[in-house]
PyMOL CGO cylinders between C-alpha atoms (Angstrom):
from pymol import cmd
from pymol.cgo import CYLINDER

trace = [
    CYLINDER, -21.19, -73.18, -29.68, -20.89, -74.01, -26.05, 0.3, 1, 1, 1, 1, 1, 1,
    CYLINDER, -20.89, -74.01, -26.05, -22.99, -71.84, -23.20, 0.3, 1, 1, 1, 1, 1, 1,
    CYLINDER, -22.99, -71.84, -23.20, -19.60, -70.74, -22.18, 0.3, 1, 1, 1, 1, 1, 1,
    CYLINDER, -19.60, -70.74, -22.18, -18.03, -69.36, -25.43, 0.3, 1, 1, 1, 1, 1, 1,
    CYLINDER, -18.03, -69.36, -25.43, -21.64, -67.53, -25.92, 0.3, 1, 1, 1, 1, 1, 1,
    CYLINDER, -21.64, -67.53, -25.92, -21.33, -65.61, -22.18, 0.3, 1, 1, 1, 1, 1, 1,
    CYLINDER, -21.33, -65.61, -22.18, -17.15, -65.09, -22.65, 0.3, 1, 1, 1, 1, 1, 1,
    CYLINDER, -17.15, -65.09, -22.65, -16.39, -61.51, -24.27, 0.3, 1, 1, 1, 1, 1, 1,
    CYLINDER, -16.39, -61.51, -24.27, -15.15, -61.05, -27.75, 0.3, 1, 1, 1, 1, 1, 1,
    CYLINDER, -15.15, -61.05, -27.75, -11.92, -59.64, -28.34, 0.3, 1, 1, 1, 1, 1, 1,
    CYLINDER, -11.92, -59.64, -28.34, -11.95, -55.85, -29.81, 0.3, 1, 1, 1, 1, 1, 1,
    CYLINDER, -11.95, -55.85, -29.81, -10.37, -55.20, -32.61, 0.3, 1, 1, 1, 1, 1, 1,
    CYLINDER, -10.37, -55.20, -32.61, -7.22, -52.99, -32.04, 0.3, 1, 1, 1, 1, 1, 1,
    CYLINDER, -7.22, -52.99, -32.04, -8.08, -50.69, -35.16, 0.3, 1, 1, 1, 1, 1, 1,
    CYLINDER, -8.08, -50.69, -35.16, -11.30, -49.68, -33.25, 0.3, 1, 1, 1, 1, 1, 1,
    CYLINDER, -11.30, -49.68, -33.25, -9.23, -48.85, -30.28, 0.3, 1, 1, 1, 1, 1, 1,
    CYLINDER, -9.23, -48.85, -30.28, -6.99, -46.83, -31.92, 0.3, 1, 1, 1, 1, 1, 1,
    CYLINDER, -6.99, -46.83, -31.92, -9.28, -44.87, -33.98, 0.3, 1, 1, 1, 1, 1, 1,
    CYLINDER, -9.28, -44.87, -33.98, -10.88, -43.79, -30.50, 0.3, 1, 1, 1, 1, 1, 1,
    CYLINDER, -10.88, -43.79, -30.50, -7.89, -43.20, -29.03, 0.3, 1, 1, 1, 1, 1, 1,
    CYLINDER, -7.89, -43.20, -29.03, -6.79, -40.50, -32.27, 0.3, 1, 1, 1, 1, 1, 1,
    CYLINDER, -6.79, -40.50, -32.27, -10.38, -39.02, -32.25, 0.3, 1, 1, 1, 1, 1, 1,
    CYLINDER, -10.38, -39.02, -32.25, -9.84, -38.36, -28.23, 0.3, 1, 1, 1, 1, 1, 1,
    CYLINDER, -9.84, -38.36, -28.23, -6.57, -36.73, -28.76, 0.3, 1, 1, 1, 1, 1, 1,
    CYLINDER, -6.57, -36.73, -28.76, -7.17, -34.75, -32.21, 0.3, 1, 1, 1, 1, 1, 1,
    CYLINDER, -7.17, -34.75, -32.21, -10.51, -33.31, -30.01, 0.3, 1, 1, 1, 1, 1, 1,
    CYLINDER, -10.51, -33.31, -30.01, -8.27, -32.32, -27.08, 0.3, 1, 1, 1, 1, 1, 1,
    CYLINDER, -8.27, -32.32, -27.08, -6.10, -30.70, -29.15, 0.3, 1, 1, 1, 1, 1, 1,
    CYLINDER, -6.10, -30.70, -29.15, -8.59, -28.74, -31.12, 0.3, 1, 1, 1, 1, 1, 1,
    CYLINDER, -8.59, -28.74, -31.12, -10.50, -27.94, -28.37, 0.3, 1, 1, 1, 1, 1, 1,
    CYLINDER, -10.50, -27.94, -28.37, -7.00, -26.54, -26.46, 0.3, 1, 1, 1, 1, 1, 1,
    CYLINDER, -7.00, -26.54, -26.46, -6.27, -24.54, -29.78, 0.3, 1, 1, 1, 1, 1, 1,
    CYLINDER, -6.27, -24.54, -29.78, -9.59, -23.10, -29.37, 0.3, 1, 1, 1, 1, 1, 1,
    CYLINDER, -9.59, -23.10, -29.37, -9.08, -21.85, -26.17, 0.3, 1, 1, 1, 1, 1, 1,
    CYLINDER, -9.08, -21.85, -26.17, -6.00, -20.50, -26.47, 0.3, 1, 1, 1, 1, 1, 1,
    CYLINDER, -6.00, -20.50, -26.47, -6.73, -18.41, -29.51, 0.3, 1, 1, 1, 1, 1, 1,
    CYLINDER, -6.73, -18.41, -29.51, -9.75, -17.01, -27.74, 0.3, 1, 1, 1, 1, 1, 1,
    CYLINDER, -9.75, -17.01, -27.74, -7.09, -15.99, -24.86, 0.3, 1, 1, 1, 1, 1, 1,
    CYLINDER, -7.09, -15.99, -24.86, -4.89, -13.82, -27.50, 0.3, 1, 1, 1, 1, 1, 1,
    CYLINDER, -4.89, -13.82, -27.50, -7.88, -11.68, -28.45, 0.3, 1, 1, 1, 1, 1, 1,
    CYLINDER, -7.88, -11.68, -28.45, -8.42, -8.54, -26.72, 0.3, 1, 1, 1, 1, 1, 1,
    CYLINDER, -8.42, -8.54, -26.72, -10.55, -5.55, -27.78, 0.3, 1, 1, 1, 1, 1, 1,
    CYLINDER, -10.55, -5.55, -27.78, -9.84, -2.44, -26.39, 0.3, 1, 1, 1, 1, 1, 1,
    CYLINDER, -9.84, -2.44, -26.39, -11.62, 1.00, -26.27, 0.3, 1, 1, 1, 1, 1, 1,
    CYLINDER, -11.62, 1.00, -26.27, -9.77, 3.83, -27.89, 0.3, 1, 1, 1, 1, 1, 1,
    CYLINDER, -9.77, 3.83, -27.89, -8.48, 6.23, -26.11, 0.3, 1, 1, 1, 1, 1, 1,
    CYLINDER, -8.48, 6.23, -26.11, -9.72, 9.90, -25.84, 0.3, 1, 1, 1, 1, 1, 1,
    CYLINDER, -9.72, 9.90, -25.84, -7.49, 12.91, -25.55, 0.3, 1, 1, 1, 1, 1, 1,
    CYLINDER, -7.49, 12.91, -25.55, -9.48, 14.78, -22.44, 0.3, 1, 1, 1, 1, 1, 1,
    CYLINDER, -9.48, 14.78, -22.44, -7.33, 17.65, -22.80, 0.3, 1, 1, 1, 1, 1, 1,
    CYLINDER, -7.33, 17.65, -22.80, -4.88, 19.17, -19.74, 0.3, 1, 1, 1, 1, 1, 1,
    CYLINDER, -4.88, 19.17, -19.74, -6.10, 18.03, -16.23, 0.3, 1, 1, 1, 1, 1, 1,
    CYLINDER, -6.10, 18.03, -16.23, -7.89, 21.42, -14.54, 0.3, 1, 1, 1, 1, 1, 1,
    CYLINDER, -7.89, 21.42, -14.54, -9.00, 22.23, -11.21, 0.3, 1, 1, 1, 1, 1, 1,
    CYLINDER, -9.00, 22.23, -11.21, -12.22, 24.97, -10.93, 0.3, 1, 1, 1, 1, 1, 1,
    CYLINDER, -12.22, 24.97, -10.93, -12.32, 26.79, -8.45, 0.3, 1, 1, 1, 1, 1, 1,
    CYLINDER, -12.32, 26.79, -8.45, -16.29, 27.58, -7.18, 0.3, 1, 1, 1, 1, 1, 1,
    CYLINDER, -16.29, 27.58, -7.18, -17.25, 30.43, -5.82, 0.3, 1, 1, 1, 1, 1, 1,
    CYLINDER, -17.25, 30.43, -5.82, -18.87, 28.26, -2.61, 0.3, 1, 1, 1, 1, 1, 1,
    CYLINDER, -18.87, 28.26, -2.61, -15.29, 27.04, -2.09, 0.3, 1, 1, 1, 1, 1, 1,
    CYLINDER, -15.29, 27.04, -2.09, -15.72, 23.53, -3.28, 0.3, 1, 1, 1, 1, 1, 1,
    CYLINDER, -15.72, 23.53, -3.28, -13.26, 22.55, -6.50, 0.3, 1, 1, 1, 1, 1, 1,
    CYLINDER, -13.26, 22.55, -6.50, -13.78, 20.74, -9.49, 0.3, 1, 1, 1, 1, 1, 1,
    CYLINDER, -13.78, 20.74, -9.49, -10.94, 17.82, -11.20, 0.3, 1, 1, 1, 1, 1, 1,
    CYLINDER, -10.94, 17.82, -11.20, -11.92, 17.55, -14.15, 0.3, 1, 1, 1, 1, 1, 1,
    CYLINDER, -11.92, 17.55, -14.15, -9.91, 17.76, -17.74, 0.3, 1, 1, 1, 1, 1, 1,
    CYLINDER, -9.91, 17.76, -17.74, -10.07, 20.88, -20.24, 0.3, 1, 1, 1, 1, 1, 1,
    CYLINDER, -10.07, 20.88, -20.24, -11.96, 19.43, -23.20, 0.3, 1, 1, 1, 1, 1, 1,
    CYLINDER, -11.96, 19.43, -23.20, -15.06, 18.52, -20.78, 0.3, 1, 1, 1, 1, 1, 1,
    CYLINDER, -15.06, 18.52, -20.78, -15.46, 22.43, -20.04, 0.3, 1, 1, 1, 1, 1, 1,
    CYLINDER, -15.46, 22.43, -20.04, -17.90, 24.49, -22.32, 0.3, 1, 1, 1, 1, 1, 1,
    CYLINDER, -17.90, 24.49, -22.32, -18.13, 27.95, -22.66, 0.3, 1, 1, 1, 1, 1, 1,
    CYLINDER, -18.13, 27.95, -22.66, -21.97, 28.93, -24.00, 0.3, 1, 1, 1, 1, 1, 1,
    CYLINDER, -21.97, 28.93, -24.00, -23.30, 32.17, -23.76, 0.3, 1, 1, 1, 1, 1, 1,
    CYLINDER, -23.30, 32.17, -23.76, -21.45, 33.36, -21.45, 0.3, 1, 1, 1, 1, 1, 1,
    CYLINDER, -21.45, 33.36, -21.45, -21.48, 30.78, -18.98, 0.3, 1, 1, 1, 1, 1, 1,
    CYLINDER, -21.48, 30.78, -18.98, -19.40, 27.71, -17.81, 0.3, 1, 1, 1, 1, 1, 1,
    CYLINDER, -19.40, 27.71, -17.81, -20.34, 23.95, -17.89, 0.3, 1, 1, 1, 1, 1, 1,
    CYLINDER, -20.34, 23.95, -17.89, -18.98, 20.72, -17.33, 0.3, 1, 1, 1, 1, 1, 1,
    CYLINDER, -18.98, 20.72, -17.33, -20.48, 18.24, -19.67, 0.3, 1, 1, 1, 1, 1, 1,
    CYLINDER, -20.48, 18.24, -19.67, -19.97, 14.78, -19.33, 0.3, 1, 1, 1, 1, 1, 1,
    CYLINDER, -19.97, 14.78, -19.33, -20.80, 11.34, -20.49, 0.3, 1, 1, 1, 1, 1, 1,
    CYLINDER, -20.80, 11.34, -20.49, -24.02, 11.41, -19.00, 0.3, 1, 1, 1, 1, 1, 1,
    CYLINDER, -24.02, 11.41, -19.00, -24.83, 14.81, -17.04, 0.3, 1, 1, 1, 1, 1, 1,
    CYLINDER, -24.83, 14.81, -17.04, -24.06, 18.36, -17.18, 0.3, 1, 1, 1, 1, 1, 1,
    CYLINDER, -24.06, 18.36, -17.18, -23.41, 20.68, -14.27, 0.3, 1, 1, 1, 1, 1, 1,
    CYLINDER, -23.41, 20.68, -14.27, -23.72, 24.42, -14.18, 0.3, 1, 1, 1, 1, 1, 1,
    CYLINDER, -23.72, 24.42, -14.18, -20.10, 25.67, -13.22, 0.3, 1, 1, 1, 1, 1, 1,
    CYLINDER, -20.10, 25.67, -13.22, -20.86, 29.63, -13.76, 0.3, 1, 1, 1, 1, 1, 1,
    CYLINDER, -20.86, 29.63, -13.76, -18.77, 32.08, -11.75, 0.3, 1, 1, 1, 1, 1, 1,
    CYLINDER, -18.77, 32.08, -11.75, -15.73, 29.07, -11.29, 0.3, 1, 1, 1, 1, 1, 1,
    CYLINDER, -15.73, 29.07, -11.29, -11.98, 30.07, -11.99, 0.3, 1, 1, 1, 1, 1, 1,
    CYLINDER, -11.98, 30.07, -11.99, -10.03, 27.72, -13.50, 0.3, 1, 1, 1, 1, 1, 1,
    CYLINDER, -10.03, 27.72, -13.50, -6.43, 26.69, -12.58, 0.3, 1, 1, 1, 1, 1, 1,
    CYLINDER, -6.43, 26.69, -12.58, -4.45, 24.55, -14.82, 0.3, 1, 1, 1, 1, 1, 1,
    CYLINDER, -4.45, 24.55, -14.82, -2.37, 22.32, -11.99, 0.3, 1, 1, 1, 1, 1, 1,
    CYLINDER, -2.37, 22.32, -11.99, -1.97, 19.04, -12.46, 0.3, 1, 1, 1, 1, 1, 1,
    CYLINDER, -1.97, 19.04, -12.46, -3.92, 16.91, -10.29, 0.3, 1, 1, 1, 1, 1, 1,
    CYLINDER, -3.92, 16.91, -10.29, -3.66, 13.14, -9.16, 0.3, 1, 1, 1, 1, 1, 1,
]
cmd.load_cgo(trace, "trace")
């Protein structure tokens, strides 16, 4: 062998670059499928029924929006309790009006 056929480059085999070629595209579209099926998945909270939408009326003239299964009656007096508090509504009217 020659120094010039040792420093010349040899000819791939077209199987090889075919088989690379397949393994780029089958990974595209795998990867693609993936995505896309991640897309259609949605989780969703259920929903609560809250009751009618009421507006209380307090005595220092300030109001209230809140909905009818948030108000408890205990012993005689009225409170709002929420997620994460609870407020002292004694002495409040209630008025069932729709609110926005």
């Amino acid at each position: 062998m020659t120094r010039s056929e040792l420093h010349m480059e040899k000819p791939k085999s077209k199987f090889m670059l075919v088989s690379i070629v397949l393994l780029g595209c089958l990974a595209a579209v795998f990867t693609a499928l993936y995505f896309y099926s991640q897309s259609l998945i949605t989780i969703e909270a259920p929903k609560k029924e809250l009751g009618e939408k009421i507006i209380i009326q307090l005595p220092s003239g300030k109001s209230v929006f809140t909905y009818e299964n948030l108000i408890v009656e205990e012993e005689g007096k009225l409170f709002y309790k929420g997620e994460r508090n609870t407020l002292d509504l004694t002495g409040g009217t209630i008025v069932y009006e729709d609110w926005e």
